[in-house]
C-alpha positions in Angstrom: 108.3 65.6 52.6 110.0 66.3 49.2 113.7 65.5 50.6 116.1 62.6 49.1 116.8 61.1 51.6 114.7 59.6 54.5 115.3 61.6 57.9 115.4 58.7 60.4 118.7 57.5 57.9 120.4 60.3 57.3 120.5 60.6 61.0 121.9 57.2 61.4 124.8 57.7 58.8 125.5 61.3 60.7 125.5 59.5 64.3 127.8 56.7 62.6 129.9 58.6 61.5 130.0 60.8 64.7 130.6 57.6 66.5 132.8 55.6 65.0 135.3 58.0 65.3 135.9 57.2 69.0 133.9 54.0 70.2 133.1 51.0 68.1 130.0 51.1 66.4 128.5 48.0 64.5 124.8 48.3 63.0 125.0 44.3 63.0 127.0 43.4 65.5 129.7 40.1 64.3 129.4 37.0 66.5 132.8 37.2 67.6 132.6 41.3 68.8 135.0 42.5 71.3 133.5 44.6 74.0 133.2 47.3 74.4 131.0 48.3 71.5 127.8 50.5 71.0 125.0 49.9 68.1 122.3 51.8 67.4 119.0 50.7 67.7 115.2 51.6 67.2 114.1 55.2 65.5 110.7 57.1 65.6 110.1 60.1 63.4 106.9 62.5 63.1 106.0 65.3 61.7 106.1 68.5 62.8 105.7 70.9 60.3 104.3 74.2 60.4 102.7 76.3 57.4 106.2 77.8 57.2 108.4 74.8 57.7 108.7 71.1 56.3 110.2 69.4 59.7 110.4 66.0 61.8 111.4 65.0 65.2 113.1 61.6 65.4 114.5 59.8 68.2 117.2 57.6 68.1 118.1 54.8 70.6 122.0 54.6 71.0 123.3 51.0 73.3 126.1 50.6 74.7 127.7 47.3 75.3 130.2 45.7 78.0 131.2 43.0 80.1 133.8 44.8 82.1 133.2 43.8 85.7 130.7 46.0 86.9 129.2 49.5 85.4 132.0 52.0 84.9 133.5 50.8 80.9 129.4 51.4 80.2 128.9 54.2 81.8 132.5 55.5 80.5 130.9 54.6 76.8 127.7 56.3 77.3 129.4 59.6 78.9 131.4 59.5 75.5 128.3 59.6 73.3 127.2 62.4 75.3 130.3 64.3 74.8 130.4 63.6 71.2 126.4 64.5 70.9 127.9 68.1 72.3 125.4 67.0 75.4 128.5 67.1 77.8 130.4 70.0 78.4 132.1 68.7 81.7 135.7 68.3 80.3 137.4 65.0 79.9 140.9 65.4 82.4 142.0 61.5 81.2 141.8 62.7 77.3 139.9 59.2 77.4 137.1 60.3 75.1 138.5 63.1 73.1 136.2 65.6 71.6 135.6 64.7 67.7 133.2 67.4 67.1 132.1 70.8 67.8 130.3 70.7 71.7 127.1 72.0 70.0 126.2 70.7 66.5 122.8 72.4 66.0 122.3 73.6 62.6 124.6 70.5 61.3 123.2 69.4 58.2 122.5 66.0 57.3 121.5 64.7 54.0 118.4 67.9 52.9 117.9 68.2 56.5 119.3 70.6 59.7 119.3 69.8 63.2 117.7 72.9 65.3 117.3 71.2 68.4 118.5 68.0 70.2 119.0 66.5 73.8 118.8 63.2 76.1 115.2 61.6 76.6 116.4 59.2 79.1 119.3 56.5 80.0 119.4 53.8 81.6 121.8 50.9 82.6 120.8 47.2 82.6 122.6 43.9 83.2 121.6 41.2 81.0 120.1 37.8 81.8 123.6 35.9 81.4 125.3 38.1 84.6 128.4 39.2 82.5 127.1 41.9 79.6 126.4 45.4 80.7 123.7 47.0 78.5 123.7 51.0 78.2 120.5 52.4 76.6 120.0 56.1 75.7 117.2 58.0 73.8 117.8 60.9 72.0 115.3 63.4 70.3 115.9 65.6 67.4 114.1 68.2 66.1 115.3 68.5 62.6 114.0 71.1 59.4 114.3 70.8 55.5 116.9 73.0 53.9 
């Protein structure tokens, strides 16, 4: 591909961005990190151009973090990267999670690149070995085209 900028990081800085706008979002998380907090994790990208178009699809693992006392602050924090991905359109009545960007951002440009297609792989929620932390992990796959 003849772009700048390498797709699997321009769509990091994009879902940083996006992210840190409402929930805490550390790509190395301090020792000392209040919960909750989300980070985000492993990428894959491969090619899938055409004769007519230079394009990629990358996923992007998003986790969410918590050690409130059972599943609802993780589940809370992985409904509000849904809402922000414009993957949610069930309406927020607590104003918890307020929208910081249009419910669908297809055709959002990033870096020499445009997403034309996005949505949730899977999600799952784990508790971790020490009994307290609450572990959110979600998978999301973008189809995204040079500009």
């Amino acid at each position: 591909m003849s772009a700048s900028l390498d797709p699997g990081l321009a769509l990091q800085e994009l879902l940083y961005g996006l992210l840190s706008k409402t929930v805490t979002v550390y790509d190395a998380v301090p020792q000392n990190a209040s919960f909750p907090y989300v980070t985000i994790g492993d990428d894959t990208a491969v090619d899938w151009s055409t004769k007519t178009t230079v394009g990629m699809e990358v996923t992007a693992t998003i986790h969410s973090w918590s050690r409130y006392n059972g599943r609802k602050e993780v589940r809370e924090t992985m409904q509000a990267v849904m809402r922000l991905l414009g993957l949610d359109h069930v309406p927020d009545p607590s104003g918890v999670f307020p929208l910081t960007f249009p419910l669908r951002f297809r055709q959002q440009v990033i870096g020499t690149y445009r997403i034309v297609q996005h949505g949730l792989e899977f999600s799952q929620v784990l508790e971790e070995s020490d009994g307290i932390t609450r572990h959110g992990v979600q998978r999301f796959r973008f189809r995204i085209e040079e500009v």
